[in-house]
Backbone as XML, in Angstrom:
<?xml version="1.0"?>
<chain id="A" units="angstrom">
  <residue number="1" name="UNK">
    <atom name="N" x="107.249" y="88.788" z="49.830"/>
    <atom name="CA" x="107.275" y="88.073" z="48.567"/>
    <atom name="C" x="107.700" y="88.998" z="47.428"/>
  </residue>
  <residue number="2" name="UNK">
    <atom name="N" x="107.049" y="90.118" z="47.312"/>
    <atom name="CA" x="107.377" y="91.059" z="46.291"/>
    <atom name="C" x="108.709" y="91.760" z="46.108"/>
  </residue>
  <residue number="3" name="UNK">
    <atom name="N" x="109.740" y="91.735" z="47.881"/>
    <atom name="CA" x="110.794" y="92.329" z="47.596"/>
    <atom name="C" x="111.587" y="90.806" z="47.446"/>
  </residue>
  <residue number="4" name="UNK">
    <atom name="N" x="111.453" y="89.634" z="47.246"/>
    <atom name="CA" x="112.345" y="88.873" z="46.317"/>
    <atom name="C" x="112.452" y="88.383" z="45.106"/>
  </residue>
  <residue number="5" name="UNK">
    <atom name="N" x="110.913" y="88.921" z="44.871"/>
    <atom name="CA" x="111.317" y="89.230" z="43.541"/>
    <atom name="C" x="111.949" y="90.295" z="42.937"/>
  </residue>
  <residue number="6" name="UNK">
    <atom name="N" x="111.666" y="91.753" z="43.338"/>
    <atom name="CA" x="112.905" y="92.779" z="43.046"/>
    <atom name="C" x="113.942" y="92.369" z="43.125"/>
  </residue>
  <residue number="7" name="UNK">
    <atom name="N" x="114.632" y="91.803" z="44.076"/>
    <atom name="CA" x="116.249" y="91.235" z="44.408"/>
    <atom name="C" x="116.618" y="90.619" z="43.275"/>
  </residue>
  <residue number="8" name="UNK">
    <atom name="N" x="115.601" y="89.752" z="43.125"/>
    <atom name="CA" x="116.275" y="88.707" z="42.039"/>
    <atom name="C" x="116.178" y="89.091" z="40.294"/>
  </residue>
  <residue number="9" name="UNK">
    <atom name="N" x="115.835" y="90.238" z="40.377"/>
    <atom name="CA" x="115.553" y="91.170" z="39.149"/>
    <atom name="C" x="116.673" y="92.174" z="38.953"/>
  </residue>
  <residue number="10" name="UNK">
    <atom name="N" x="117.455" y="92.640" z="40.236"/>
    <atom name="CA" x="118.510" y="93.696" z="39.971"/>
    <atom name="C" x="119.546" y="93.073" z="39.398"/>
  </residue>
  <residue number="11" name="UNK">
    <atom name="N" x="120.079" y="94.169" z="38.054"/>
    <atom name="CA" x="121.103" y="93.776" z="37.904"/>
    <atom name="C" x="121.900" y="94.864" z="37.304"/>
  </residue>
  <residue number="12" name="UNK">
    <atom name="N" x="123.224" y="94.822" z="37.229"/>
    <atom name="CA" x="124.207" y="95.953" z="36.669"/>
    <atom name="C" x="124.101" y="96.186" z="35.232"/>
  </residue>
  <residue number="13" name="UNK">
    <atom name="N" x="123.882" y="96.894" z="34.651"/>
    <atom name="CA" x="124.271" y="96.740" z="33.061"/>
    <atom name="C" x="125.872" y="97.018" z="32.896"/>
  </residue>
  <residue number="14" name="UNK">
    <atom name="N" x="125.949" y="96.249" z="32.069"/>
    <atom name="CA" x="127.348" y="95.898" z="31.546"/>
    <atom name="C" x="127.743" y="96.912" z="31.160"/>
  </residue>
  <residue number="15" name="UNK">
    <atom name="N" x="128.976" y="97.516" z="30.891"/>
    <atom name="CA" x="130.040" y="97.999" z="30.440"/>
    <atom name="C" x="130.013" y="98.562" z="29.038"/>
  </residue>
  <residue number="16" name="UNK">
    <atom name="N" x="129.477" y="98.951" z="28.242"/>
    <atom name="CA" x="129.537" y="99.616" z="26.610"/>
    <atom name="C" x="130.759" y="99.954" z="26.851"/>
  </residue>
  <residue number="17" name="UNK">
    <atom name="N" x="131.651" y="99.858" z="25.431"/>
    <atom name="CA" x="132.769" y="100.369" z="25.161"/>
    <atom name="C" x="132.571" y="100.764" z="23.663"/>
  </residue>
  <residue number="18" name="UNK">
    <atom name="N" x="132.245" y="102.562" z="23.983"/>
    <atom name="CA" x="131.992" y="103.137" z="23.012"/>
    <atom name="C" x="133.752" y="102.904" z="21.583"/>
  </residue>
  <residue number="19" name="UNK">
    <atom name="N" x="132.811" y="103.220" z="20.491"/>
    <atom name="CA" x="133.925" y="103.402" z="19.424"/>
    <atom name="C" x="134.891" y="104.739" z="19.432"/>
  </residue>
  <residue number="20" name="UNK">
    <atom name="N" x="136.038" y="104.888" z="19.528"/>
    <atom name="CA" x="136.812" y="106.015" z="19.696"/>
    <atom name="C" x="136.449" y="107.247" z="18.643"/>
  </residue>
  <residue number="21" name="UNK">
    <atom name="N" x="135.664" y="108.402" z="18.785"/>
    <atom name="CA" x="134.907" y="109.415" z="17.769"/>
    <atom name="C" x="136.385" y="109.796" z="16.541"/>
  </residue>
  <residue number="22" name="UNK">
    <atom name="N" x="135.538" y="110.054" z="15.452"/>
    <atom name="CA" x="136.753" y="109.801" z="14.774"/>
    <atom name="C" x="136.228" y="111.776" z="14.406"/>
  </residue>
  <residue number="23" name="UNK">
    <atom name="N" x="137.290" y="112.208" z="13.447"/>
    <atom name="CA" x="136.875" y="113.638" z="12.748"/>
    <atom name="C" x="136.428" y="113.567" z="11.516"/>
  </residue>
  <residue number="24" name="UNK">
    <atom name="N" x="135.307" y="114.355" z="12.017"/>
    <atom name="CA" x="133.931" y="114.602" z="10.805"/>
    <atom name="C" x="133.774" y="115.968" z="10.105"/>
  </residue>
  <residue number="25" name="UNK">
    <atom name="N" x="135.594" y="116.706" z="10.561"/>
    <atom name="CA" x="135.875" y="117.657" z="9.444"/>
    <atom name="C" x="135.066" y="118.832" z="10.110"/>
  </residue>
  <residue number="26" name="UNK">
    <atom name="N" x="133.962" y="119.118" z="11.185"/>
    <atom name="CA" x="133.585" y="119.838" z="12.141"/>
    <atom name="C" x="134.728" y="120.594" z="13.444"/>
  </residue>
  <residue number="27" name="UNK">
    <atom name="N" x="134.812" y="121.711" z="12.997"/>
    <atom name="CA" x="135.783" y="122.136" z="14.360"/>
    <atom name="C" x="134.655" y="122.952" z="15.810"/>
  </residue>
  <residue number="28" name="UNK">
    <atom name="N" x="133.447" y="122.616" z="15.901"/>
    <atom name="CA" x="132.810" y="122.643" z="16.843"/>
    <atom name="C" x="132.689" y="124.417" z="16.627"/>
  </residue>
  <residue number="29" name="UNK">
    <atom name="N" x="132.130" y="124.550" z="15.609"/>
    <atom name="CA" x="131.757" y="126.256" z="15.454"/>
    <atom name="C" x="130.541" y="126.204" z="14.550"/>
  </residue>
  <residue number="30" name="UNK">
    <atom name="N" x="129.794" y="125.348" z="15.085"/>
    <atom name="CA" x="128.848" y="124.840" z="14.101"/>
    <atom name="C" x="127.505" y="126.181" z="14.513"/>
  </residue>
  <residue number="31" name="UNK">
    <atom name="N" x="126.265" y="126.412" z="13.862"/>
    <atom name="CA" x="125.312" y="127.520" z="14.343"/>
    <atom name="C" x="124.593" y="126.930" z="14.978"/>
  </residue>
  <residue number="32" name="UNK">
    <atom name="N" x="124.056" y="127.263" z="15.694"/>
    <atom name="CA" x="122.917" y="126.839" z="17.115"/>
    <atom name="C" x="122.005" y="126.362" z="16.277"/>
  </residue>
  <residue number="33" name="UNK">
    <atom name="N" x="121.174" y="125.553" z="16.228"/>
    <atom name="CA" x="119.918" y="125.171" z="15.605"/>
    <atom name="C" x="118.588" y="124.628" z="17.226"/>
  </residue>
  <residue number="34" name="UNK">
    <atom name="N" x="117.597" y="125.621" z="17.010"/>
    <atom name="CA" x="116.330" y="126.032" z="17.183"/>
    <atom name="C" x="115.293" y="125.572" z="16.811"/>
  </residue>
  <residue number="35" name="UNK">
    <atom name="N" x="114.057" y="125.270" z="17.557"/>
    <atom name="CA" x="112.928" y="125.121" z="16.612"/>
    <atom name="C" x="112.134" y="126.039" z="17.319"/>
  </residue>
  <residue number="36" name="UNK">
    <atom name="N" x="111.181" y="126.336" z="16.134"/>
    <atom name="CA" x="110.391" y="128.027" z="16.231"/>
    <atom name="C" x="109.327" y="128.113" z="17.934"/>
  </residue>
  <residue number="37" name="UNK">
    <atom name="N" x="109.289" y="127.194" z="18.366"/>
    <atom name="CA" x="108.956" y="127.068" z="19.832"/>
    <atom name="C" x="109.889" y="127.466" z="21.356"/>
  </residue>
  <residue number="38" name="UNK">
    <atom name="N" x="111.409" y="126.532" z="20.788"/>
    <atom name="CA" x="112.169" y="126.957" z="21.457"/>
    <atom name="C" x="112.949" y="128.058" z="21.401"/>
  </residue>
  <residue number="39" name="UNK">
    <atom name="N" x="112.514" y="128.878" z="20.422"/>
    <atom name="CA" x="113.227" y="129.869" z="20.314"/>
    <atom name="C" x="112.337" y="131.140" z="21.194"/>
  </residue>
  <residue number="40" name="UNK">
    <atom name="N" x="111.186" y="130.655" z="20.811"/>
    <atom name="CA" x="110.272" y="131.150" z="21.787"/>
    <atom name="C" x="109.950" y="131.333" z="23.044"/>
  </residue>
  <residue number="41" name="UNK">
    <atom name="N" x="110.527" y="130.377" z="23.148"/>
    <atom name="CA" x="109.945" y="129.748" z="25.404"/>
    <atom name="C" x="111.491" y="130.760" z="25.410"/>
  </residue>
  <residue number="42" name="UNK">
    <atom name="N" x="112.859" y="130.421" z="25.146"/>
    <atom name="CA" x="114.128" y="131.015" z="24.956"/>
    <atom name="C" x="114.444" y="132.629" z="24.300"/>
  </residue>
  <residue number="43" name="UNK">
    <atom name="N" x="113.865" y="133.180" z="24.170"/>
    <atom name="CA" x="114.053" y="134.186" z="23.134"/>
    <atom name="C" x="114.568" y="135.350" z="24.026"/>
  </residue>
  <residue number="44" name="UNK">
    <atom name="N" x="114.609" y="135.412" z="25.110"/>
    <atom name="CA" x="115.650" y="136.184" z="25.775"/>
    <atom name="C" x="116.939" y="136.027" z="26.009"/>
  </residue>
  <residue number="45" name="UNK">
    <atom name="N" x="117.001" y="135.182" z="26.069"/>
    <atom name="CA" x="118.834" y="134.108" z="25.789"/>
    <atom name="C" x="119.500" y="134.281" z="24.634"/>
  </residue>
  <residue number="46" name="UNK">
    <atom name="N" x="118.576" y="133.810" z="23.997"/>
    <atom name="CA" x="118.872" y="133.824" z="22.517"/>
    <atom name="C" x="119.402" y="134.626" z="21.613"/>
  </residue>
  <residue number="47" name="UNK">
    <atom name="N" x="118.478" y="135.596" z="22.141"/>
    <atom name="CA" x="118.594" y="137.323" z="21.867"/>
    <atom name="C" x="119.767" y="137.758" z="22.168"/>
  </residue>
  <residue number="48" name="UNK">
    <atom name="N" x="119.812" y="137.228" z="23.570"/>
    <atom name="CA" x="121.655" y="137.728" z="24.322"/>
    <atom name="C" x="123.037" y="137.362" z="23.238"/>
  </residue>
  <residue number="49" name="UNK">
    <atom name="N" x="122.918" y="135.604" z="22.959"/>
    <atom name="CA" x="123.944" y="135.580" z="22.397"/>
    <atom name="C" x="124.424" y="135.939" z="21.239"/>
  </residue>
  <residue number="50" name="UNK">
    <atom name="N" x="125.662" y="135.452" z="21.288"/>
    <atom name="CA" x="126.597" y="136.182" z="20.283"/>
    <atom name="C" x="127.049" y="135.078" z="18.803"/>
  </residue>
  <residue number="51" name="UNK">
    <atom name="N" x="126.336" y="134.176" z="19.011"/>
    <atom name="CA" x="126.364" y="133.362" z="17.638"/>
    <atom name="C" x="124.771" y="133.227" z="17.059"/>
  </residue>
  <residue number="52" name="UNK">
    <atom name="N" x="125.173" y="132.937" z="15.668"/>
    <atom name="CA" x="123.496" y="132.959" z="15.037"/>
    <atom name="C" x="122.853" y="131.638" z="15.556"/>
  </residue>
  <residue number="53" name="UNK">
    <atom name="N" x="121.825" y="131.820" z="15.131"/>
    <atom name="CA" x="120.669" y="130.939" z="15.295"/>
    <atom name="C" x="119.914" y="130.553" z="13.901"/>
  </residue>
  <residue number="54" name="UNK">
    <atom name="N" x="120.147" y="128.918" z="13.694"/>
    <atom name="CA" x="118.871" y="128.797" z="12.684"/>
    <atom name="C" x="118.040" y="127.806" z="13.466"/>
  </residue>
  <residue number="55" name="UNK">
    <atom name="N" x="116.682" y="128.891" z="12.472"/>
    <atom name="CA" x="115.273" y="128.334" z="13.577"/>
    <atom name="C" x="114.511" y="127.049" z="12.817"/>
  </residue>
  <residue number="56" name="UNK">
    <atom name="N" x="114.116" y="126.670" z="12.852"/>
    <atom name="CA" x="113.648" y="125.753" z="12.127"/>
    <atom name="C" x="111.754" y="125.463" z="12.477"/>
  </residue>
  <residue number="57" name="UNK">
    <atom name="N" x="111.225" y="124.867" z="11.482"/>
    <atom name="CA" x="109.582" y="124.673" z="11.936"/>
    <atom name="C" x="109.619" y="123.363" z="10.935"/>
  </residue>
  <residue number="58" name="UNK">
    <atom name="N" x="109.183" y="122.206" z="11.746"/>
    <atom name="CA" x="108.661" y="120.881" z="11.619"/>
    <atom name="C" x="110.244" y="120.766" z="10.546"/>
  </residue>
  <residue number="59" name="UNK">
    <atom name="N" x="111.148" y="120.294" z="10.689"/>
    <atom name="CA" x="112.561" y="120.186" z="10.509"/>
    <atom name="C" x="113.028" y="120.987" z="9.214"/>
  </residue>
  <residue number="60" name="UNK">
    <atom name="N" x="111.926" y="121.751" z="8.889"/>
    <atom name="CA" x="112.339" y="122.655" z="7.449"/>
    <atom name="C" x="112.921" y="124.020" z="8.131"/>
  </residue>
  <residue number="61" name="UNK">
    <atom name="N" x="113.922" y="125.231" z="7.402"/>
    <atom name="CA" x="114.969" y="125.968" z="7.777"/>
    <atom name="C" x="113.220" y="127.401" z="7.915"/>
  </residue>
  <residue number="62" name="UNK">
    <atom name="N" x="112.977" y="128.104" z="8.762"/>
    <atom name="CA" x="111.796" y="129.135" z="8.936"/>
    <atom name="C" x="112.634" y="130.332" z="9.240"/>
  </residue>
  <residue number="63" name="UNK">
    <atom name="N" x="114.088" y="130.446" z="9.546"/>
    <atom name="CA" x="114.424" y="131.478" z="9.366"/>
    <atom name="C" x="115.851" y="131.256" z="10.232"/>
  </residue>
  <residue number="64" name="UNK">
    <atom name="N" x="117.111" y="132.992" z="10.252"/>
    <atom name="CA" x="117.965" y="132.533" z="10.889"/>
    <atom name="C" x="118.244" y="134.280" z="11.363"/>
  </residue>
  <residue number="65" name="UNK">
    <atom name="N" x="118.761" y="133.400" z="12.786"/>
    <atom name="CA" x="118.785" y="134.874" z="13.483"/>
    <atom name="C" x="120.296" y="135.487" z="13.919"/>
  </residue>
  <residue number="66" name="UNK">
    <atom name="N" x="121.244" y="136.419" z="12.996"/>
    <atom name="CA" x="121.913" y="137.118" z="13.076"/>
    <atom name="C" x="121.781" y="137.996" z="14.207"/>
  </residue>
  <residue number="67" name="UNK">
    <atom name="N" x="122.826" y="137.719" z="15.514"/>
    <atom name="CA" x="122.935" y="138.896" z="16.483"/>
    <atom name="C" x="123.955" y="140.181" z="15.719"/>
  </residue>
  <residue number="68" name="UNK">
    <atom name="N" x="123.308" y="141.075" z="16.112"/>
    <atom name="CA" x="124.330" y="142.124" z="16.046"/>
    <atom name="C" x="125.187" y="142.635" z="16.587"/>
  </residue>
  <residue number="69" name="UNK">
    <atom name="N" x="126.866" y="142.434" z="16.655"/>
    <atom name="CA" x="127.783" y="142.409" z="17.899"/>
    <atom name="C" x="127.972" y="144.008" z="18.170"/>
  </residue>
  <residue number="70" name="UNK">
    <atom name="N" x="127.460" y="144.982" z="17.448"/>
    <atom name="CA" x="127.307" y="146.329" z="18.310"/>
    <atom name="C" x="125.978" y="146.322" z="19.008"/>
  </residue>
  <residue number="71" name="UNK">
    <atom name="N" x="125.117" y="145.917" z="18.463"/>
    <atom name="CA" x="123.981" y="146.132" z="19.957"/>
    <atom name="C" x="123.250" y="146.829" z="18.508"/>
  </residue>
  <residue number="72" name="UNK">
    <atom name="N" x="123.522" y="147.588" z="17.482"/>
    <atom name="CA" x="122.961" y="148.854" z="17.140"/>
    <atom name="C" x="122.918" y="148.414" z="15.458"/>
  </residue>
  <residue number="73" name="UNK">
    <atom name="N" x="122.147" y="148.599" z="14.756"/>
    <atom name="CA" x="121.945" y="148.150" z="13.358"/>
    <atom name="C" x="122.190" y="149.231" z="12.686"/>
  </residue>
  <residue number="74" name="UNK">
    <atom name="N" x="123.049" y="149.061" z="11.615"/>
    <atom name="CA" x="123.707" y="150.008" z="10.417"/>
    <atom name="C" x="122.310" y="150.629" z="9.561"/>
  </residue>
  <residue number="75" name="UNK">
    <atom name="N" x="122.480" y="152.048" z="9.231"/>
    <atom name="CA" x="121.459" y="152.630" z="8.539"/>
    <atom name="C" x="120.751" y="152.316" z="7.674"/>
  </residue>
  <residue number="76" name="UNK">
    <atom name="N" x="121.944" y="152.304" z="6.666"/>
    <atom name="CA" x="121.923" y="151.496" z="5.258"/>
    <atom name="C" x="121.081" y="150.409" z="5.577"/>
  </residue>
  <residue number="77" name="UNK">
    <atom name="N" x="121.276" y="149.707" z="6.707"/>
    <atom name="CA" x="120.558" y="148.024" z="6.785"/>
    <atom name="C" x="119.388" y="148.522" z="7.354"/>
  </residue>
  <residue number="78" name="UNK">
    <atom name="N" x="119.039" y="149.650" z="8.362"/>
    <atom name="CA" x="117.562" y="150.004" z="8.749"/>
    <atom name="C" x="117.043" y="150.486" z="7.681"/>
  </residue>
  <residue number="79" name="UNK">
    <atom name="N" x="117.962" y="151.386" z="6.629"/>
    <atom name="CA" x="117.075" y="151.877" z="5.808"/>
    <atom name="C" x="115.990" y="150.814" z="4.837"/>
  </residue>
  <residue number="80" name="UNK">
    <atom name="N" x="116.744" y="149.669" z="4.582"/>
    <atom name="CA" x="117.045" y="148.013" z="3.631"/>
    <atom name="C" x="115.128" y="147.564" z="3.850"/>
  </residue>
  <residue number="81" name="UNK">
    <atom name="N" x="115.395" y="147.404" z="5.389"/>
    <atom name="CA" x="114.557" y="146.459" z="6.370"/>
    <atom name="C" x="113.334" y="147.384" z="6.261"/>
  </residue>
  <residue number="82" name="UNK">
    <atom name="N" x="113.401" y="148.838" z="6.455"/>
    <atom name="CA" x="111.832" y="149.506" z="5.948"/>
    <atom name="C" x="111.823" y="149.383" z="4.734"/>
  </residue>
  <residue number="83" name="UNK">
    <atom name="N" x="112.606" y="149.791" z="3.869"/>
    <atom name="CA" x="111.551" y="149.711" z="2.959"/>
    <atom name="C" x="111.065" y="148.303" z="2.163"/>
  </residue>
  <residue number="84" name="UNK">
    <atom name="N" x="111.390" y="147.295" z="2.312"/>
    <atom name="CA" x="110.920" y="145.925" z="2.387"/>
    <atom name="C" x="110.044" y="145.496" z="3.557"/>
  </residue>
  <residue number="85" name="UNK">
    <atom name="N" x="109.794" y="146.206" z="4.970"/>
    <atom name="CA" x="108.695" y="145.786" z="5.348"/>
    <atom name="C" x="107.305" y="146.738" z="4.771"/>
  </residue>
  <residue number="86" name="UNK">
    <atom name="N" x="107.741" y="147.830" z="4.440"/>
    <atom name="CA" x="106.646" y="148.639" z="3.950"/>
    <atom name="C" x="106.145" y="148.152" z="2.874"/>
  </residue>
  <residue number="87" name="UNK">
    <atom name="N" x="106.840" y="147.610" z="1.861"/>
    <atom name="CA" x="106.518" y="147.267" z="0.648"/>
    <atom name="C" x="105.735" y="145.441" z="1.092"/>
  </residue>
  <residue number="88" name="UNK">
    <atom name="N" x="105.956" y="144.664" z="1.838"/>
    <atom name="CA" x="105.373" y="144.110" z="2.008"/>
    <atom name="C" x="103.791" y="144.345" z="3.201"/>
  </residue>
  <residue number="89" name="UNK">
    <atom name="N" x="104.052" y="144.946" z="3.819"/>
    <atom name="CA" x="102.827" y="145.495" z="4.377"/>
    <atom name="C" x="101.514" y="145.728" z="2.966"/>
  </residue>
  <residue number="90" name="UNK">
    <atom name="N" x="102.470" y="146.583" z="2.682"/>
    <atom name="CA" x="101.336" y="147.535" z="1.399"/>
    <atom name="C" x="101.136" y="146.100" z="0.491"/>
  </residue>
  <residue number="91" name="UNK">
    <atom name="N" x="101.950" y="145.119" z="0.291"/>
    <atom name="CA" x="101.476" y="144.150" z="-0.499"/>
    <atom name="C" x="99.984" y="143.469" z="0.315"/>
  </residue>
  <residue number="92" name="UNK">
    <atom name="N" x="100.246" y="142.897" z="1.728"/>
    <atom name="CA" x="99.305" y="142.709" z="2.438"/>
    <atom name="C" x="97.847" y="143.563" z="2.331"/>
  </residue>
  <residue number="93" name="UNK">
    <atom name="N" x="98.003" y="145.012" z="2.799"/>
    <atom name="CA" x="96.750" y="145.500" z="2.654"/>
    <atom name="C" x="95.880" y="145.809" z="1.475"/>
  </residue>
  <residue number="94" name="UNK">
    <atom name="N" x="96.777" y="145.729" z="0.362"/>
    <atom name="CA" x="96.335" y="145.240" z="-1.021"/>
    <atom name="C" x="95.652" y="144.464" z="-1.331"/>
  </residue>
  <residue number="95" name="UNK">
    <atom name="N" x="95.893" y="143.281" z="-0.930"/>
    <atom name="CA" x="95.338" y="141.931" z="-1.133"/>
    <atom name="C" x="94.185" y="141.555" z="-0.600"/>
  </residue>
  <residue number="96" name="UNK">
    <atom name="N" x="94.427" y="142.161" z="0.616"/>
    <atom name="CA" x="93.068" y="141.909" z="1.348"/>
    <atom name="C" x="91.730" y="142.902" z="1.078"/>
  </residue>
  <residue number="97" name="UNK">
    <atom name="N" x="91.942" y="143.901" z="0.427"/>
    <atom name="CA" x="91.209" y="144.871" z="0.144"/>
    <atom name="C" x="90.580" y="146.069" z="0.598"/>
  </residue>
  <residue number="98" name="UNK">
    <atom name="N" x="91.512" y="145.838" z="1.820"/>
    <atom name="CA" x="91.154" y="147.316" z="2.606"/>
    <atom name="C" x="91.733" y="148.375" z="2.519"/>
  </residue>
  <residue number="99" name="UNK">
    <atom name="N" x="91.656" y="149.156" z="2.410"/>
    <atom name="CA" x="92.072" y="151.071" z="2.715"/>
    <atom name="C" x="93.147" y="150.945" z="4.042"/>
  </residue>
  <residue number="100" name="UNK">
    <atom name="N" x="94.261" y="152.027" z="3.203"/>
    <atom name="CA" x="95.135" y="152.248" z="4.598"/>
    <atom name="C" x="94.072" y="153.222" z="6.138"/>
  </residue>
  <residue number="101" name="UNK">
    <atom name="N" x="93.068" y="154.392" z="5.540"/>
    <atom name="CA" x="92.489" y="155.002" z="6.088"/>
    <atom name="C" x="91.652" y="153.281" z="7.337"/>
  </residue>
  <residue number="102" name="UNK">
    <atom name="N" x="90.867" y="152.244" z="6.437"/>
    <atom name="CA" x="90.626" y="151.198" z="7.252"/>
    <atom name="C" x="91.524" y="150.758" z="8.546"/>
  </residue>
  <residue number="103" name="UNK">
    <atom name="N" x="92.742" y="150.317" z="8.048"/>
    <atom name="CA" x="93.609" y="149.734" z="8.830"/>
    <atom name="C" x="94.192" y="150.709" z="9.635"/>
  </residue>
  <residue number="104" name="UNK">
    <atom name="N" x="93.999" y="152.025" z="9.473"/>
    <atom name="CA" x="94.250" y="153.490" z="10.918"/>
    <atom name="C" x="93.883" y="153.512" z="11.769"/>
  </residue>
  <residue number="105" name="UNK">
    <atom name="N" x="92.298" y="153.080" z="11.180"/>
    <atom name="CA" x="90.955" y="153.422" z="12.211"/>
    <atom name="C" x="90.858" y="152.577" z="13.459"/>
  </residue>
  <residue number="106" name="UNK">
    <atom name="N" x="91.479" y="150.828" z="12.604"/>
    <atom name="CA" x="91.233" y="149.936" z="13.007"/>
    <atom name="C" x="92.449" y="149.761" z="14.017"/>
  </residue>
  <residue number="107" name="UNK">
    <atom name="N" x="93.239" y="150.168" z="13.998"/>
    <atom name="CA" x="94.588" y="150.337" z="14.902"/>
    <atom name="C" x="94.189" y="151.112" z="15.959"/>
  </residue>
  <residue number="108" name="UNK">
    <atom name="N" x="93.846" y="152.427" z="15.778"/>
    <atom name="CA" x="93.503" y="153.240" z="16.644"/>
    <atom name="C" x="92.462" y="152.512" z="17.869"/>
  </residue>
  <residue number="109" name="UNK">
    <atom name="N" x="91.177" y="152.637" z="16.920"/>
    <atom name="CA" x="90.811" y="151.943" z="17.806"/>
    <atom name="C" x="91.292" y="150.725" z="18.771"/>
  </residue>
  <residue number="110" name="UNK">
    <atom name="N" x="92.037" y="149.592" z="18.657"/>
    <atom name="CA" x="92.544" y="148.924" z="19.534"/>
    <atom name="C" x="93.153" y="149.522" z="20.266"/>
  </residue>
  <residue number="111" name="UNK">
    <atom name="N" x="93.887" y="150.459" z="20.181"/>
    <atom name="CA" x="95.131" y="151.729" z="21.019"/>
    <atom name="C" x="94.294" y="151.993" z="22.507"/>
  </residue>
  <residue number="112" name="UNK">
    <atom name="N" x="92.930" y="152.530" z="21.479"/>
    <atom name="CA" x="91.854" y="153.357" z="22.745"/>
    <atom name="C" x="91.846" y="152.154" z="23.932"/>
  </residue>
  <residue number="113" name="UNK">
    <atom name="N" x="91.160" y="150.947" z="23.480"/>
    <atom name="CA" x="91.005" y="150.076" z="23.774"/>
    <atom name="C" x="91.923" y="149.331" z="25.307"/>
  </residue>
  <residue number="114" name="UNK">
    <atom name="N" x="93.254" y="149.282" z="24.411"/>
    <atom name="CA" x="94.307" y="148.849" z="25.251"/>
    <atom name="C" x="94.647" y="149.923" z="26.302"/>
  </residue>
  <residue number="115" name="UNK">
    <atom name="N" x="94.286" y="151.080" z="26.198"/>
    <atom name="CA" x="94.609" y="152.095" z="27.058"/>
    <atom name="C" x="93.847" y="152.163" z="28.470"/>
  </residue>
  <residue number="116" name="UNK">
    <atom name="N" x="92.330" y="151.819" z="27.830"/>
    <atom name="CA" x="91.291" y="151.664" z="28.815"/>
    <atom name="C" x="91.866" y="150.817" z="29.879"/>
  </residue>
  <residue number="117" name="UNK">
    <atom name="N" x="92.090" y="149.393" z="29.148"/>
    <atom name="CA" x="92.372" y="148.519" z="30.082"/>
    <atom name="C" x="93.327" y="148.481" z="31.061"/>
  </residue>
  <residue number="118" name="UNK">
    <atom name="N" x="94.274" y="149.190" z="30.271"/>
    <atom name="CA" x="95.861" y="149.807" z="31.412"/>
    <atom name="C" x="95.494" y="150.452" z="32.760"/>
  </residue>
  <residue number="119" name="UNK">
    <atom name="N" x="94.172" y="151.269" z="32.504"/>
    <atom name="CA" x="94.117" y="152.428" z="33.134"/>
    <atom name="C" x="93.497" y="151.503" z="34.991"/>
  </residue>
  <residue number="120" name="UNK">
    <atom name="N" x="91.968" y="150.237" z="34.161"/>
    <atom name="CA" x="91.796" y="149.721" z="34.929"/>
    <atom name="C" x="92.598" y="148.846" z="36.077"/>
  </residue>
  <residue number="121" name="UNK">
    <atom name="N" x="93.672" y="148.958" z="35.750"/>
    <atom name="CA" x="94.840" y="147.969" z="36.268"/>
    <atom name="C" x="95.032" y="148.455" z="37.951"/>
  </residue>
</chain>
């Protein structure tokens, strides 16, 4: 009973005849777009290629990732990148109110820590 009713339920879907794509002024060199998860689960790939990446979080722009086609980052631009992460670091430990001597101790110690556990391995 049940397989005539399947029978009498199959059927082909018809034929769509899409609209011929017209040009939207795009020559297909458009940047990869990411969201901050998949860039994640992906981030070895990602890393590999040779076009940028913008990442995105809940459809707003969270950042964009420039490969570097030597492999090797210009001085001038390492020099750029410390001292803007330093200066934001030091903004961080500012704020929060701790001592760089704090945040040494507190490093270190995790170091010891993580070492132990290596050792148990």
């Amino acid at each position: 009973m049940c397989q005539g009713i399947a029978r009498s339920f199959s059927w082909v879907a018809p034929e769509v005849e899409f609209p011929p794509t017209r040009y939207n002024g795009h020559q297909g060199d458009h940047m990869r777009i990411s969201t901050v998860r998949e860039f994640r689960d992906n981030a070895s790939g990602l890393l590999k290629s040779t076009e940028p990446v913008l990442i995105t979080r809940r459809g707003r722009m969270a950042g964009v990732f420039f490969p570097s086609p030597e492999g090797v980052l210009p001085i001038d631009l390492k020099h750029e990148l410390f001292e803007k992460l330093s200066a934001e670091i030091a903004r961080q430990i500012g704020k929060s109110g701790e001592t760089e001597e704090n945040v040494l101790a507190d490093f270190e110690s995790w170091r010891k820590t993580r070492r132990e556990t290596r050792r148990r391995r």
